[in-house]
C-alpha positions in Angstrom: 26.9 9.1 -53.9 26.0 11.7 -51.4 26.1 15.9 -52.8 28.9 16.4 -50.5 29.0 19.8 -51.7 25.5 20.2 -50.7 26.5 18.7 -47.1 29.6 21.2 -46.6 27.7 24.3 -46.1 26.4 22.4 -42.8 30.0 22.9 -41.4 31.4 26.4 -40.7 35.0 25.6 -40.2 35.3 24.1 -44.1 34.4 27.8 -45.7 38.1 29.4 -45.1 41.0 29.4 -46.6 44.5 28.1 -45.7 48.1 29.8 -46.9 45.5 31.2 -50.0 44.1 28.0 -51.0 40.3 26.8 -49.8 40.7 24.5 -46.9 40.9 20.6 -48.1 40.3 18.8 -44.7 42.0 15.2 -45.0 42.1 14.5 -41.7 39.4 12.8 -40.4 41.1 9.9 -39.1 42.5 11.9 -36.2 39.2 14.0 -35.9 35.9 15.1 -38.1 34.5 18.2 -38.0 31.3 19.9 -36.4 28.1 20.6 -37.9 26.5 23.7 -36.9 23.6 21.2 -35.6 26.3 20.0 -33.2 27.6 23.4 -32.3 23.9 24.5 -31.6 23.1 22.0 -29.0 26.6 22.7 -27.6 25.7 26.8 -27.6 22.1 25.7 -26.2 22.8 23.8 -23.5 25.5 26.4 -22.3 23.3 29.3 -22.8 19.9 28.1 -20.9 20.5 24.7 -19.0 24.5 24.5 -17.6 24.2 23.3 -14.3 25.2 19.8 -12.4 23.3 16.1 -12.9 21.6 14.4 -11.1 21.5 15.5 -7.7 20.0 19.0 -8.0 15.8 20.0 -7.9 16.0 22.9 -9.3 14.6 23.5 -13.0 18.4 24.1 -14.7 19.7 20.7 -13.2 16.8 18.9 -14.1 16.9 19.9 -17.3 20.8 19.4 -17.7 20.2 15.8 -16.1 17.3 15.1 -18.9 19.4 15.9 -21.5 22.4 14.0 -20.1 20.5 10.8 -19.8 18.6 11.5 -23.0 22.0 11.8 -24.8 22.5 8.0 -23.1 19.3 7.2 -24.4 20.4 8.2 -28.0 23.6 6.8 -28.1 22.2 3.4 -27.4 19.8 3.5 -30.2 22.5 4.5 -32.6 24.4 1.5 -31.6 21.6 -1.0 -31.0 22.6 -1.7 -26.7 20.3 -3.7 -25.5 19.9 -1.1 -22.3 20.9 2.8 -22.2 22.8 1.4 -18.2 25.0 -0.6 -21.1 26.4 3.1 -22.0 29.6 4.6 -19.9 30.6 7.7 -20.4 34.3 8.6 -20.8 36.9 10.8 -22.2 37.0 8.6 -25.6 38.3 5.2 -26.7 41.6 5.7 -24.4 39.9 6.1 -21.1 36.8 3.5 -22.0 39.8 0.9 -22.6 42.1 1.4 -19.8 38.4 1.4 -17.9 38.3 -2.4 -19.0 41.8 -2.8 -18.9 42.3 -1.6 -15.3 38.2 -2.9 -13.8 37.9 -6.0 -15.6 41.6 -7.2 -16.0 42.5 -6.5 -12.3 39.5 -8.6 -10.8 39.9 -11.9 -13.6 43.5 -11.8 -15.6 46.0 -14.2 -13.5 49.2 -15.8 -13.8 49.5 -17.6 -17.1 46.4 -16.2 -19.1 47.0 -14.7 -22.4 45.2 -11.3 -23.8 44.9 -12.0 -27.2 45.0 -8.7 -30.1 46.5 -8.1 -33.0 49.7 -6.4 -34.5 47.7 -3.3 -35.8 46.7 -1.7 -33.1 46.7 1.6 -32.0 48.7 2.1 -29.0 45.7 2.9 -27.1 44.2 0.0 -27.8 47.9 -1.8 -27.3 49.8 -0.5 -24.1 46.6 -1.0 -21.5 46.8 -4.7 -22.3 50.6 -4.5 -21.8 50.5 -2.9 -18.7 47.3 -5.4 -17.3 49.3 -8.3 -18.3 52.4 -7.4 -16.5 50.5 -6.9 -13.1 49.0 -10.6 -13.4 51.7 -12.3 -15.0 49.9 -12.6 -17.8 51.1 -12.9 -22.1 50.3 -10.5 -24.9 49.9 -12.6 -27.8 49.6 -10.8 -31.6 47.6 -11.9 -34.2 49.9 -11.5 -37.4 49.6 -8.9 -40.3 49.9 -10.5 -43.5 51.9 -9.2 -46.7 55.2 -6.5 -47.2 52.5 -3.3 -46.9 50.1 -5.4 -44.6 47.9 -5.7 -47.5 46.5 -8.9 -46.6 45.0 -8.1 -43.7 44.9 -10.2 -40.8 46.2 -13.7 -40.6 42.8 -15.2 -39.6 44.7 -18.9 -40.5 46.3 -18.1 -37.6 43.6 -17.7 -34.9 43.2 -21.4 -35.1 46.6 -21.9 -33.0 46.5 -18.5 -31.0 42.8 -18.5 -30.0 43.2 -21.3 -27.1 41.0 -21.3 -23.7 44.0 -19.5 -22.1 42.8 -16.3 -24.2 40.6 -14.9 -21.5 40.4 -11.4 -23.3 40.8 -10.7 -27.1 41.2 -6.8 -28.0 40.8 -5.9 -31.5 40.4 -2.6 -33.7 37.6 -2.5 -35.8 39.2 -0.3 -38.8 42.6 0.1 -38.8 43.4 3.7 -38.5 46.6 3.1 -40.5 45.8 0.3 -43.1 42.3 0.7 -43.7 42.0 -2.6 -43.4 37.9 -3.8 -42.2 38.1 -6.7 -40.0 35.5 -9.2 -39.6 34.9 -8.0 -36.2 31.4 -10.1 -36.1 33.6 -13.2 -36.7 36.1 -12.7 -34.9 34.0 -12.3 -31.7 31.9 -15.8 -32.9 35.4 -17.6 -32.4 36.5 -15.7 -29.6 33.5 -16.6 -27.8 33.8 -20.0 -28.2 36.6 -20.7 -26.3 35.4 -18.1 -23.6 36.9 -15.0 -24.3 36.0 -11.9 -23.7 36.0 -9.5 -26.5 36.6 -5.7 -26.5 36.4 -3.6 -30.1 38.2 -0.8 -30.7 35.8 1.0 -33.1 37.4 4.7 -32.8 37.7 4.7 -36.5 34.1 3.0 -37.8 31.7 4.4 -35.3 29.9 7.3 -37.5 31.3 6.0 -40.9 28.9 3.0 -41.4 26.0 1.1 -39.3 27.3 -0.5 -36.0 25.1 -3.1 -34.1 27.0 -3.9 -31.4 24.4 -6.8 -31.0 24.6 -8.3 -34.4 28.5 -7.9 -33.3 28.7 -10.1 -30.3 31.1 -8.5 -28.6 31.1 -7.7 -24.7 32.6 -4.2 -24.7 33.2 -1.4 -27.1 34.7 1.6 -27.5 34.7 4.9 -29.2 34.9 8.8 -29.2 33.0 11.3 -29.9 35.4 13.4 -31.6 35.6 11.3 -34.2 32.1 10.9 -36.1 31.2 15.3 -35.6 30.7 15.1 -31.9 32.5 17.4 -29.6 36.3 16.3 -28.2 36.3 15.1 -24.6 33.5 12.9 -25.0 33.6 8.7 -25.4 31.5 5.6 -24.9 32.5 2.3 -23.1 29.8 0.1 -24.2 29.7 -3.2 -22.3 27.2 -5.8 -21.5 25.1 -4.7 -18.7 25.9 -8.5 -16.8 29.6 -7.5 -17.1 29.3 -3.9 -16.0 27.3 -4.8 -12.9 30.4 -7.0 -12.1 33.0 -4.6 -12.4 34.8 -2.4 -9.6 34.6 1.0 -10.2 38.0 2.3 -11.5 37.2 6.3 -10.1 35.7 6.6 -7.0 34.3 9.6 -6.1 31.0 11.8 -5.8 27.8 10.6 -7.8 28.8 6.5 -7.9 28.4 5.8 -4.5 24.8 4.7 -2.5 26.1 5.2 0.8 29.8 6.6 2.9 30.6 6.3 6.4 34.2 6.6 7.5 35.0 3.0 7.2 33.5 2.3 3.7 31.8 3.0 1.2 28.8 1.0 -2.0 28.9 1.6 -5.5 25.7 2.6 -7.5 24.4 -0.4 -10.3 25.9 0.8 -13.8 25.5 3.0 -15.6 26.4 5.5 -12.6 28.8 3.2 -10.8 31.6 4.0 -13.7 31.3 7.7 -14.2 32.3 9.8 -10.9 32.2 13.2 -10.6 30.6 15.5 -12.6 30.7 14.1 -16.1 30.9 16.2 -19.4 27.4 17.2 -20.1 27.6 19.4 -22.7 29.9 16.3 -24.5 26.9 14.0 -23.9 24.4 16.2 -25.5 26.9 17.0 -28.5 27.0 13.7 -29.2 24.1 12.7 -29.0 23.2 15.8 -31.9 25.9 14.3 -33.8 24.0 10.9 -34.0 21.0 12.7 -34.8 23.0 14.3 -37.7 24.5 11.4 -39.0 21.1 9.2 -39.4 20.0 12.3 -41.4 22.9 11.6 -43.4 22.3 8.0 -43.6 25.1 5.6 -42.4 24.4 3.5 -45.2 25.2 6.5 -47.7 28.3 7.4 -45.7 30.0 4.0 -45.7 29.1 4.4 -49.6 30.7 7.2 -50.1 34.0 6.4 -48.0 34.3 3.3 -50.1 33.6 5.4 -53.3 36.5 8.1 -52.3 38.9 5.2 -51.3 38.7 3.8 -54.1 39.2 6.3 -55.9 42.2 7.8 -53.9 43.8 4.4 -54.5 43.3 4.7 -58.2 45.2 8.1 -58.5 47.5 7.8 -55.4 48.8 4.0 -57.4 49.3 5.9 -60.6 52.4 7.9 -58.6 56.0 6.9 -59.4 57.3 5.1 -56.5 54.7 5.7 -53.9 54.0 3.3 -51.5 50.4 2.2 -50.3 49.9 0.3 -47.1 47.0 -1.6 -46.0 44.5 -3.3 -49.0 45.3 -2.9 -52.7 43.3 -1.1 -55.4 39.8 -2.9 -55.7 40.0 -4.6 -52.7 37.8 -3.6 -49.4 38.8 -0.5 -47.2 37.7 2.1 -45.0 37.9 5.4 -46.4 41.6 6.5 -45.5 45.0 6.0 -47.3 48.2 5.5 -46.0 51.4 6.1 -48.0 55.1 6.8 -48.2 57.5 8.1 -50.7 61.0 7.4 -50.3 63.9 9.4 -49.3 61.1 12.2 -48.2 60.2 12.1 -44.6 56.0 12.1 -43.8 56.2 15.4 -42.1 57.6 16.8 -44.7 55.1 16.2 -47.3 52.1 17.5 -44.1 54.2 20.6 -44.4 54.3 20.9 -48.2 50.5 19.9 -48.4 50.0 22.6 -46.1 50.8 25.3 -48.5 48.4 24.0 -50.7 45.7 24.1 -48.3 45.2 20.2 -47.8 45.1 19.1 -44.2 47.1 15.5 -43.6 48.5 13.2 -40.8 51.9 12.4 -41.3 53.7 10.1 -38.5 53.7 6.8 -36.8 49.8 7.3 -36.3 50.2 5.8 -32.6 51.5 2.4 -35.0 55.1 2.3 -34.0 55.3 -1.8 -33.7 53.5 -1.9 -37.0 55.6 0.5 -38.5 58.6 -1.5 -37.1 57.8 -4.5 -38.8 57.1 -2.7 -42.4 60.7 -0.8 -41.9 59.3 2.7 -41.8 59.4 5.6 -39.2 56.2 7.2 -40.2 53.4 7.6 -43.1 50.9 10.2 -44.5 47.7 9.7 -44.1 44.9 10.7 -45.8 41.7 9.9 -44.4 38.0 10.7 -45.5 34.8 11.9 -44.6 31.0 12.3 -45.9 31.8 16.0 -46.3 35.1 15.2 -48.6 34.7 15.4 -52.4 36.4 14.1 -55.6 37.9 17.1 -56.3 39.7 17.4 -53.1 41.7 14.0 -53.9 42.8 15.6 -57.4 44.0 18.4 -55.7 45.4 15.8 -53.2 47.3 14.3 -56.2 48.0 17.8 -57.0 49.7 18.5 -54.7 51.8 15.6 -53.8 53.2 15.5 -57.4 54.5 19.4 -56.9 56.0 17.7 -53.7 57.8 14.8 -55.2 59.2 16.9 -58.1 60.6 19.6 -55.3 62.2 16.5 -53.6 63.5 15.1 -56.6 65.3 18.4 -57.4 63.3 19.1 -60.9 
């Protein structure tokens, strides 16, 4: 197991206290914090090279612009793309999947074509496919959720009567950033392949907490933030096979994407340049790509260790509760390091409030689930999701804490 407490002093922001307690951060599923290696490069770049990309010759723009496509250059490696053009940059995993959504679904998606996914999505990864199949006429089909808490994960039986050659598209989230559930995204882009589907992972929640390949994957686009694995916010990746990039229409058009204009018309730059108009968020790019030098120092083999080691353990303490309820896989079973749960009779929000007091940060709500929630019969969960930086301790003070919250609401 990693010495978390050793890795902690490389974050600032966990040294302070909150309402008089030291600050327990349990919210990593919505965003992880910065290591002062990441905050450095951010203050570096700002202090000695902020200028504009690619299109200036003097010495601050070229050095912005070498850092900017170094960052591209990084990123790649950390996700094993075959070319650094294979690397869009965006806002985060929103804007990279209404990028697909809007480019690749306009130009192929027609009347009577289904866009395949599954009922545990994040809305973002949920509404673009919604909206694209309404404008071609198109179905959403949803690969079922199996068990009364959706502990049984997908129902990969199922595939074998929704996965048909009228799937042109098949969306899928990599970890669910409600159930913890880990699908078998390598699979699931095997079978999706062979009827001719095109596959898009939504790997917001896995990108930094365990090795990702998107080769060994198979899949044709992917997409992530960098907000999310102790990179800067406003910064994301749209990876996608360079043959498929090259074919798609820009969705911005702009300054920087364009070869030549007259007043009539205008051509596009080859990828990468073709999908990022305007000026792009440097300093982003160069945060993230520190934060990928961070986390191989880590060791995304020790981190996905240590997630499974704290979810595990959260399971076995949170399980032990009087009438808590535990989505997503049971104790012993495979999950991402995150816990989802729900008392009765005491509203989510709530309990973030109560833990608040104590010091410990949580998500409470619908987590952008609100179909999957639907179909378990609840308005909202707590969440409580892990990081490398996250220690055994902080879950008994977790447990702590939500005891003195269910004996409030119990009126003892």
């Amino acid at each position: 197991m990693l010495d978390s407490k050793k890795i902690r002093s490389d974050f600032p922001i966990l040294h302070q206290q909150i309402n008089g307690h030291p600050l327990v951060y349990l919210d990593n599923g919505a965003t992880s914090q910065k290591p002062r290696a990441v905050i450095d490069a951010l203050v570096r770049y700002y202090e000695r090279d902020n200028s504009n990309v690619h299109r200036g010759l003097h010495a601050l723009s070229m050095r912005a612009t070498d850092g900017y496509e170094g960052a591209r250059t990084r990123i790649a490696k950390f996700i094993n793309a075959a070319d650094p053009a294979e690397i869009i940059f965006t806002r985060g995993t929103t804007e990279s999947i209404n990028l697909v959504a809007r480019s690749w679904a306009h130009a192929h998606l027609k009347s009577g074509d289904v866009i395949l996914t599954t009922e545990m999505e994040h809305h973002s990864n949920l509404v673009p496919w919604q909206q694209a199949a309404k404008a071609a006429g198109a179905t959403v089909r949803y690969i079922p959720v199996l068990g009364t808490d959706a502990e049984g994960g997908l129902d990969l039986a199922a595939l074998d009567t929704l996965l048909t050659p009228q799937v042109k598209l098949f969306a899928f989230t990599h970890i669910s950033n409600t159930l913890g559930t880990i699908n078998p995204a390598a699979e699931l882009c095997r079978r999706a392949r062979a009827v001719g589907a095109i596959t898009v992972i939504d790997a917001a929640q896995s990108i930094g907490h365990a090795p990702l390949d998107v080769r060994a994957l198979g899949c044709d686009f992917l997409a992530f933030s960098g907000h999310k694995m102790c990179g800067p916010t406003g910064i994301g990746v749209l990876y996608g096979r360079q043959a498929l990039l090259d074919k798609l229409a820009p969705d911005e058009t702009g300054g920087g994407m364009v070869v030549n204009v007259t007043y009539e018309s205008a051509t596009w730059k080859p990828t990468p340049e073709r999908h990022e108009a305007g000026t792009p968020h440097v300093a982003g790019a160069i945060g993230l790509a520190a934060a990928c030098d961070y986390l191989d120092t880590i060791g995304r083999e020790a981190i996905a260790a240590h997630d499974h080691t704290l979810a595990q353990l959260a399971m076995e303490k949170l399980s032990a509760i009087p009438g808590i309820r535990i989505l997503g896989p049971r104790a012993g079973a495979e999950r991402a390091g995150l816990v989802s749960f729900a008392f009765p009779d005491v509203h989510a929000h709530d309990i973030v409030t109560f833990a608040d007091e104590d010091g410990l940060a949580l998500r409470g709500g619908h987590h952008c689930n609100q179909p999957l929630m639907r179909k378990l019969g609840l308005t909202s969960t707590t969440r409580a999701s892990f990081y490398f930086y996250n220690t055994a301790d902080e879950i008994d003070l977790l447990v702590t804490s939500l005891r003195r919250i269910q004996k409030f609401f119990a009126g003892t």
